[in-house]
Rosetta silent file (secondary structure, phi, psi, omega in degrees, C-alpha in Angstrom):
SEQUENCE: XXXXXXXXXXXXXXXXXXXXXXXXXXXXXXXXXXXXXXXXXXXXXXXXXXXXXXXXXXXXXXXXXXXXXXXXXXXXXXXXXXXXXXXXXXXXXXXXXXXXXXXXXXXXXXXXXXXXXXXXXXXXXXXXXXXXXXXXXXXXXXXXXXXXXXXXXXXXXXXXXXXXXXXXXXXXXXXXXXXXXXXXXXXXXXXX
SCORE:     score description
SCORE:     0.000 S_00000001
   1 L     0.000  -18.382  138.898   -5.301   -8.267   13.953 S_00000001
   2 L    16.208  -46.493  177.103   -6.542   -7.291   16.978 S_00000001
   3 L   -68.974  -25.548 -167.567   -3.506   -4.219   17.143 S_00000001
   4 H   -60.423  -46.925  145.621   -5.068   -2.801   14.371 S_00000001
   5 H    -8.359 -124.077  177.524   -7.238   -0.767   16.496 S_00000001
   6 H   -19.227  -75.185 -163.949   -4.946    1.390   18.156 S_00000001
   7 H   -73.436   -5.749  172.654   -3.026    2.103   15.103 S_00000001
   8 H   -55.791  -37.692  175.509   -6.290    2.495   13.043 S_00000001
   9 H   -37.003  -83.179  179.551   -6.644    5.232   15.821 S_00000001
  10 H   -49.880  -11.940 -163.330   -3.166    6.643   15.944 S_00000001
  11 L    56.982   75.091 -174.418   -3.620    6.834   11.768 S_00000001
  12 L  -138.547   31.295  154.580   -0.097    4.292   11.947 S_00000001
  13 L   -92.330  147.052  148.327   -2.033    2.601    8.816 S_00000001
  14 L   -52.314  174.136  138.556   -1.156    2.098    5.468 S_00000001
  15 H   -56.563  -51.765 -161.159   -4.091    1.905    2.877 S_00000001
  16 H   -62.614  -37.362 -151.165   -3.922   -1.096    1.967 S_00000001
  17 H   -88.826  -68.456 -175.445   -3.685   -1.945    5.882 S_00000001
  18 H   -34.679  -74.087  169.957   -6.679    0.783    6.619 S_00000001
  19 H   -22.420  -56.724  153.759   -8.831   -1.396    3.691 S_00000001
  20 H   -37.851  -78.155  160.712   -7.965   -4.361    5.739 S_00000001
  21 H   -61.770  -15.112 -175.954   -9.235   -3.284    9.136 S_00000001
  22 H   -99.548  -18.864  169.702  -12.063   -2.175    7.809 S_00000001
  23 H   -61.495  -65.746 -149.034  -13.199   -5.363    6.008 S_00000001
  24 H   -67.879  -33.236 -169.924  -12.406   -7.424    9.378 S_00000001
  25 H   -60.201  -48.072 -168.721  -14.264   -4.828   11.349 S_00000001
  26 H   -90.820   -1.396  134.779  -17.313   -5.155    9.242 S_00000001
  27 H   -97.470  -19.980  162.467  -17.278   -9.041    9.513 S_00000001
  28 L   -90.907  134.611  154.518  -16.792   -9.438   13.255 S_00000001
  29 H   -67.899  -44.291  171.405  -19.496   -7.983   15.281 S_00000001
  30 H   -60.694  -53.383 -169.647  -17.279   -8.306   18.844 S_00000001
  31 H   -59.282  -54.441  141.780  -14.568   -6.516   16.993 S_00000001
  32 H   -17.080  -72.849 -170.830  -16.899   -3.935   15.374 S_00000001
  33 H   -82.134  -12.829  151.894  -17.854   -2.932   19.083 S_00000001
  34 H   -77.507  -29.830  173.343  -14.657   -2.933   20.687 S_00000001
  35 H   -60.486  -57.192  166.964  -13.049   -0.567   17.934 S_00000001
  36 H   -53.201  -36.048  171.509  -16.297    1.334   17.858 S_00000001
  37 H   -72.564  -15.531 -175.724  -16.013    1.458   21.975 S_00000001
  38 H   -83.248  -57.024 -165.709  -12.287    2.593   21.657 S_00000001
  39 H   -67.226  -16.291  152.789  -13.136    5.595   19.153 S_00000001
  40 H   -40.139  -70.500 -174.358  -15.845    6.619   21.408 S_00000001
  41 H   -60.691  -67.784 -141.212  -13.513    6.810   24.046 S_00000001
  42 H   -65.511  -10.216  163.316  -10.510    8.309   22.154 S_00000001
  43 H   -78.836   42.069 -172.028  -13.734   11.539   21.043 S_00000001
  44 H  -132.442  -55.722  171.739  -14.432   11.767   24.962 S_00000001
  45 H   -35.340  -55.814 -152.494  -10.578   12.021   25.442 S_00000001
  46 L   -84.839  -47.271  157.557   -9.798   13.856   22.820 S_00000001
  47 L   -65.448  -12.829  163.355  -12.584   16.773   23.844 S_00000001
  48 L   -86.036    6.053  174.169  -11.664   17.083   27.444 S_00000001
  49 L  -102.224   -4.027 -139.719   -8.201   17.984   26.223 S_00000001
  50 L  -131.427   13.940  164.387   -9.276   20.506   23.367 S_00000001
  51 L   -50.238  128.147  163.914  -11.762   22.338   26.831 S_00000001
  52 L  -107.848  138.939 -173.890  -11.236   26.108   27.311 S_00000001
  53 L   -74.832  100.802 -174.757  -11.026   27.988   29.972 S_00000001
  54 L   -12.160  131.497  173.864  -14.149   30.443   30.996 S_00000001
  55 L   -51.594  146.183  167.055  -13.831   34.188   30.383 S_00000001
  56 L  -116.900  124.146  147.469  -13.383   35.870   33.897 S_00000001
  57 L   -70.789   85.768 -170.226  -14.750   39.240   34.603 S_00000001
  58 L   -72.321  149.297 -176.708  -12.691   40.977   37.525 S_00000001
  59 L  -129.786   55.869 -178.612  -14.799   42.752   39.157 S_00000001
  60 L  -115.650  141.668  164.048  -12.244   44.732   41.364 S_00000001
  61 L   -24.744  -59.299 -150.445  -11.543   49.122   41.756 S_00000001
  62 H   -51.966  -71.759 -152.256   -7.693   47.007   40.293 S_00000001
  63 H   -19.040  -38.972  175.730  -10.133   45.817   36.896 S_00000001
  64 H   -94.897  -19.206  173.737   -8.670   48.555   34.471 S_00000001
  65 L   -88.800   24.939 -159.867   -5.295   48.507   35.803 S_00000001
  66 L  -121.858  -42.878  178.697   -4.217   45.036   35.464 S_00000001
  67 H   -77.050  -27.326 -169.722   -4.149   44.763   30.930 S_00000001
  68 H   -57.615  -43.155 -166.664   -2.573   48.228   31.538 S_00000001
  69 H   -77.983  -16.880  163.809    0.069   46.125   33.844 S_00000001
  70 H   -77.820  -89.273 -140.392    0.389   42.771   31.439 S_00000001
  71 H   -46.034  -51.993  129.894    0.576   44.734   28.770 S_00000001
  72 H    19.629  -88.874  125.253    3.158   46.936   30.137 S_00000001
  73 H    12.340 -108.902 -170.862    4.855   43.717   31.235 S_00000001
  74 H   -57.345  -39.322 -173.685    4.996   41.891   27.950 S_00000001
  75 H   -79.864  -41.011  146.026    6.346   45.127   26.350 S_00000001
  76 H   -28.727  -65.198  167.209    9.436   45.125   29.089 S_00000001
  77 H   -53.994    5.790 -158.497    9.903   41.192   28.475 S_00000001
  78 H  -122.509  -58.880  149.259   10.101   41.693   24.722 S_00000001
  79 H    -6.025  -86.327  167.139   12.401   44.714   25.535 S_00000001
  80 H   -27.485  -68.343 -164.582   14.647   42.095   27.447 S_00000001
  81 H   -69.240  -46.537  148.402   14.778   39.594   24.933 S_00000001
  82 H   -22.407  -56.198 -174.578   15.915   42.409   22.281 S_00000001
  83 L   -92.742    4.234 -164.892   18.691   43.443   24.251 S_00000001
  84 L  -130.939  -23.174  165.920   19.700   39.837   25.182 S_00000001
  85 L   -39.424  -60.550  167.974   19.169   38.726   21.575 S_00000001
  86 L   -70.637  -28.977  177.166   22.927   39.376   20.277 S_00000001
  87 H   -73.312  -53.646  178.782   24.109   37.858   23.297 S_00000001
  88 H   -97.145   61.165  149.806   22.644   34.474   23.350 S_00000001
  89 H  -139.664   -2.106  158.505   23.135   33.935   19.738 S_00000001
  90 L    -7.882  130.413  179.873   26.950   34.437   19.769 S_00000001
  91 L   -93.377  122.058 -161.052   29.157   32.207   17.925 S_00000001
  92 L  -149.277  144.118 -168.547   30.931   30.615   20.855 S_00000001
  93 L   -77.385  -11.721  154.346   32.568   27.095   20.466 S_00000001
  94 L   -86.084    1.163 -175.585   29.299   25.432   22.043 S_00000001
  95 L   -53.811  -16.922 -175.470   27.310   27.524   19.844 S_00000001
  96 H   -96.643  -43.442  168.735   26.201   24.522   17.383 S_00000001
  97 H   -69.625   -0.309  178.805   25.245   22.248   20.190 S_00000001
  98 H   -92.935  -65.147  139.837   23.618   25.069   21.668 S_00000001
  99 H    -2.646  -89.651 -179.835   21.934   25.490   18.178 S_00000001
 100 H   -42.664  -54.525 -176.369   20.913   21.734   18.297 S_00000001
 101 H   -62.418  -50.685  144.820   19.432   21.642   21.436 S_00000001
 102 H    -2.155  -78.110 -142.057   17.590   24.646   20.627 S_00000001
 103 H  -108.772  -22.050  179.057   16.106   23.414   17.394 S_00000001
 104 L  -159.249  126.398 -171.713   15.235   20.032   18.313 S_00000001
 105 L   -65.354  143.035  179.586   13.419   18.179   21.295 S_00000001
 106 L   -77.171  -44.694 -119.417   15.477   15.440   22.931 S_00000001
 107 E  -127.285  152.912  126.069   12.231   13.839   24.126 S_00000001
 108 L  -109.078  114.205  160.374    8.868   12.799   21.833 S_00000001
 109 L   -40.622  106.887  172.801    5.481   11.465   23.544 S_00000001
 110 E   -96.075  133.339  149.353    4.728    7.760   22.457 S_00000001
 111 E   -73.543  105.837  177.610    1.682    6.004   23.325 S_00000001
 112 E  -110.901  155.629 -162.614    1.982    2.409   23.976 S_00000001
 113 E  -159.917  125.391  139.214   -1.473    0.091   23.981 S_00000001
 114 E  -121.008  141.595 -172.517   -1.748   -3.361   24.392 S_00000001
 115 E  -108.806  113.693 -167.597   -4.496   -5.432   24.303 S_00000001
 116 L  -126.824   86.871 -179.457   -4.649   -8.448   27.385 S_00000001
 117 L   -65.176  157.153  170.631   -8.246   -9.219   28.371 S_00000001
 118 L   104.708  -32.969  177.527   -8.220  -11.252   31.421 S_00000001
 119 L  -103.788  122.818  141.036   -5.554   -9.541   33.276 S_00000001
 120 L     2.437  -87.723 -165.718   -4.846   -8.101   36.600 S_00000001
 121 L  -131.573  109.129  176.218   -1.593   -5.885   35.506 S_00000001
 122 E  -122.028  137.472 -174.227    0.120   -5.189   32.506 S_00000001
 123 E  -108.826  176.332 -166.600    3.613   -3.153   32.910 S_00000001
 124 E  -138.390  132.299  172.684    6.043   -1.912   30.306 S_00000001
 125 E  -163.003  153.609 -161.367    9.860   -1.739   30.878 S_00000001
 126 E   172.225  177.079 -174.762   12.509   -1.295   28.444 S_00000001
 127 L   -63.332  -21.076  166.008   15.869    1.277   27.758 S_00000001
 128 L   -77.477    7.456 -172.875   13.759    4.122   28.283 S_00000001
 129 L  -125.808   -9.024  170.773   12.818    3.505   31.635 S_00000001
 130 L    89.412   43.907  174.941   16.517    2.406   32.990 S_00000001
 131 L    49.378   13.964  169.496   14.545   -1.302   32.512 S_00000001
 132 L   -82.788  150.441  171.800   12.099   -0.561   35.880 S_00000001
 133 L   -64.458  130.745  130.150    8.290   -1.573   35.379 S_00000001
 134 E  -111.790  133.690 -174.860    5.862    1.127   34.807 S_00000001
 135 E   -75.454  157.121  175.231    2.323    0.362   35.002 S_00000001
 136 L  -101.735  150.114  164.959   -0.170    0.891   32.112 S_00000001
 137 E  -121.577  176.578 -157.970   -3.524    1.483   33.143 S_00000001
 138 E   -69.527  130.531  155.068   -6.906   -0.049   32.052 S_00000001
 139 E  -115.223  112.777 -160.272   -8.678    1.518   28.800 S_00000001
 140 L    96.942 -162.589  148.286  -12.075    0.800   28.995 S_00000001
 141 L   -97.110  -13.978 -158.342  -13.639   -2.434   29.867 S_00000001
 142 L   -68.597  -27.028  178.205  -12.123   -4.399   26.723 S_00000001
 143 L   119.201   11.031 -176.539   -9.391   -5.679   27.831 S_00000001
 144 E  -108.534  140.457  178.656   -7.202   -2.599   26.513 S_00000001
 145 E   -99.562  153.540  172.411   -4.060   -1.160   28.586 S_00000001
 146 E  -157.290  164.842 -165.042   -2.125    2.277   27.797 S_00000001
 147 E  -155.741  152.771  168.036    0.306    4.193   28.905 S_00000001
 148 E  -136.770  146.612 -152.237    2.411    7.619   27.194 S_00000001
 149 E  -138.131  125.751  175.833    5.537    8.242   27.789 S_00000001
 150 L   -71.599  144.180  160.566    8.373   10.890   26.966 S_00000001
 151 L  -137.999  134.377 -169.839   10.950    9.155   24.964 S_00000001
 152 E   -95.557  158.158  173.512   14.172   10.442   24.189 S_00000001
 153 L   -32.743  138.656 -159.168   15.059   10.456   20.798 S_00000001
 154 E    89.285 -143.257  174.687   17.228    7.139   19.210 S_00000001
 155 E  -138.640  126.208 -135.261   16.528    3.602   19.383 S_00000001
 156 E  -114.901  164.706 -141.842   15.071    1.868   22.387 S_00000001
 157 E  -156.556  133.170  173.149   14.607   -1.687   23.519 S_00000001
 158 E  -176.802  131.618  162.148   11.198   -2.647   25.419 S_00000001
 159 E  -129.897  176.055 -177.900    8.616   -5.459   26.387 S_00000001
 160 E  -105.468  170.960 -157.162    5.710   -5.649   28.468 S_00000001
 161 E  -135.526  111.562  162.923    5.137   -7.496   32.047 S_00000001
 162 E  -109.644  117.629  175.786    1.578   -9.252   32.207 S_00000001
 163 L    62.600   48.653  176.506    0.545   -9.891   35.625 S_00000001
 164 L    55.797   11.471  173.710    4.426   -9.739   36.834 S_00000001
 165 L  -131.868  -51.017 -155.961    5.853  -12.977   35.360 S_00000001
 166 E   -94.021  127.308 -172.093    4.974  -13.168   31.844 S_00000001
 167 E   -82.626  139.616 -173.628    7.491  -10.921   29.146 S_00000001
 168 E  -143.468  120.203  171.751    5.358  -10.270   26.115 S_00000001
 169 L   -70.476 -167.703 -159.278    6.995   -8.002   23.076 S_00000001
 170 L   -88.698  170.794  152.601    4.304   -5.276   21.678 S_00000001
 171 L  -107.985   18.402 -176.303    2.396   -6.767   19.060 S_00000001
 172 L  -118.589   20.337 -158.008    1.875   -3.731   17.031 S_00000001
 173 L  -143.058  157.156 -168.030    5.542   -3.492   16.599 S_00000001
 174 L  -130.364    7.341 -176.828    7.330   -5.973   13.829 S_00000001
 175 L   -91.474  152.117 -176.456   10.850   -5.196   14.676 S_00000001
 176 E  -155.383 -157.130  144.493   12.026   -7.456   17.558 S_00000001
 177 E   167.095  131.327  170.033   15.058   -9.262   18.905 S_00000001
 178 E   -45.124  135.873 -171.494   16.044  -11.898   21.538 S_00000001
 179 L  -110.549 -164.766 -138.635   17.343  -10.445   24.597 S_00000001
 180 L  -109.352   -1.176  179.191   19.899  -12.386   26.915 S_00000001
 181 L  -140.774   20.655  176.709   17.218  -14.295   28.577 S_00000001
 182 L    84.723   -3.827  164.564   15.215  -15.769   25.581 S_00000001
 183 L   -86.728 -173.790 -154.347   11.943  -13.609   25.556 S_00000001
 184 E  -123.734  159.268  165.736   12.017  -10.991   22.763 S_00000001
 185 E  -116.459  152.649  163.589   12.145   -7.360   23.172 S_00000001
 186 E  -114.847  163.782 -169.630   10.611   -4.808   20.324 S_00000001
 187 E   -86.654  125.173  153.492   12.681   -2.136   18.694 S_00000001
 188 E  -133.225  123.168 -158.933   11.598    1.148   18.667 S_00000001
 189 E   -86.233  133.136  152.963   13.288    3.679   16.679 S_00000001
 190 E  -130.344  153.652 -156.043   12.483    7.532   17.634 S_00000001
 191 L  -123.752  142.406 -179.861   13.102   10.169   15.953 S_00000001
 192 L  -114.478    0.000    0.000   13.047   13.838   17.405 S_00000001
């Protein structure tokens, strides 16, 4: 149950599932404090992305001409785009794949997390990576690895490498299948 974490995290619970983790949490005490040490980290994470950048005063002669010169600018680009506007929407015989690409990202960020106390290295390889190892790095002290990744869009093939010999499929994942050399790969469908 262990997995539960991360997606308690990610919100990848049901209720019924949420209800669950939270009963197990609140009888183990080790478990309680690694889950409570993960969401700690994921607010410390999560605020050093959501950081803004200080106001700057220039303090140059230049200081009043410069919003004159953006602004200026942005009304010229916008201009552009007006005048360029019937042109790149053309009905052309690539126009619907043009359309598509347009309209929908090839790629989505996934998070992958496994938890291997104990260990040295744990890598990830799978159809989205052309099968080469990429490493995960350490989250925490706990024993948890992570790693995020663009993935393009369909359905992927993947397991993880612990300490460079041993193939492990995720354990947060319930779709699976035997590959060609008797360890299991997990399935992961994306959608973009």
């Amino acid at each position: 149950m262990e997995y539960l974490i991360s997606m308690y995290i990610d919100n990848e619970l049901s209720l019924d599932e949420k209800i669950d983790f939270l009963e197990y949490v609140h009888d183990s005490k080790p478990y309680k404090e690694d889950a409570v040490g993960l969401l700690e980290q994921e607010k410390v994470l999560s605020a050093s992305l959501n950081m803004t950048a200080p106001d700057v005063a220039l303090k140059t002669p230049h200081a009043r001409i410069l919003p004159l010169f953006t602004r200026s600018l942005g009304w010229a680009v916008a201009a552009c785009l007006l005048l360029l506007f019937p042109f790149m929407t053309s009905q052309g015989p690539d126009s619907e794949i043009q359309n598509q690409l347009i309209a929908e990202p090839t790629t989505v960020m996934h998070r992958f997390v496994i938890h291997r106390q104990d260990t040295q290295m744990v890598e990830i390889t799978g159809s989205f990576t052309d099968w080469r190892s990429v490493p995960l790095v350490p989250s925490g002290t706990n024993g948890y690895w992570e790693i995020s990744l663009e993935i393009p869009a369909g359905e992927h093939r993947y397991t993880f490498i612990v300490d460079g010999s041993r193939f492990l499929p995720d354990p947060t994942v319930v779709t699976q299948e035997l590959d060609d050399f008797g360890s299991s790969n997990s399935i992961l469908k994306v959608e973009a």
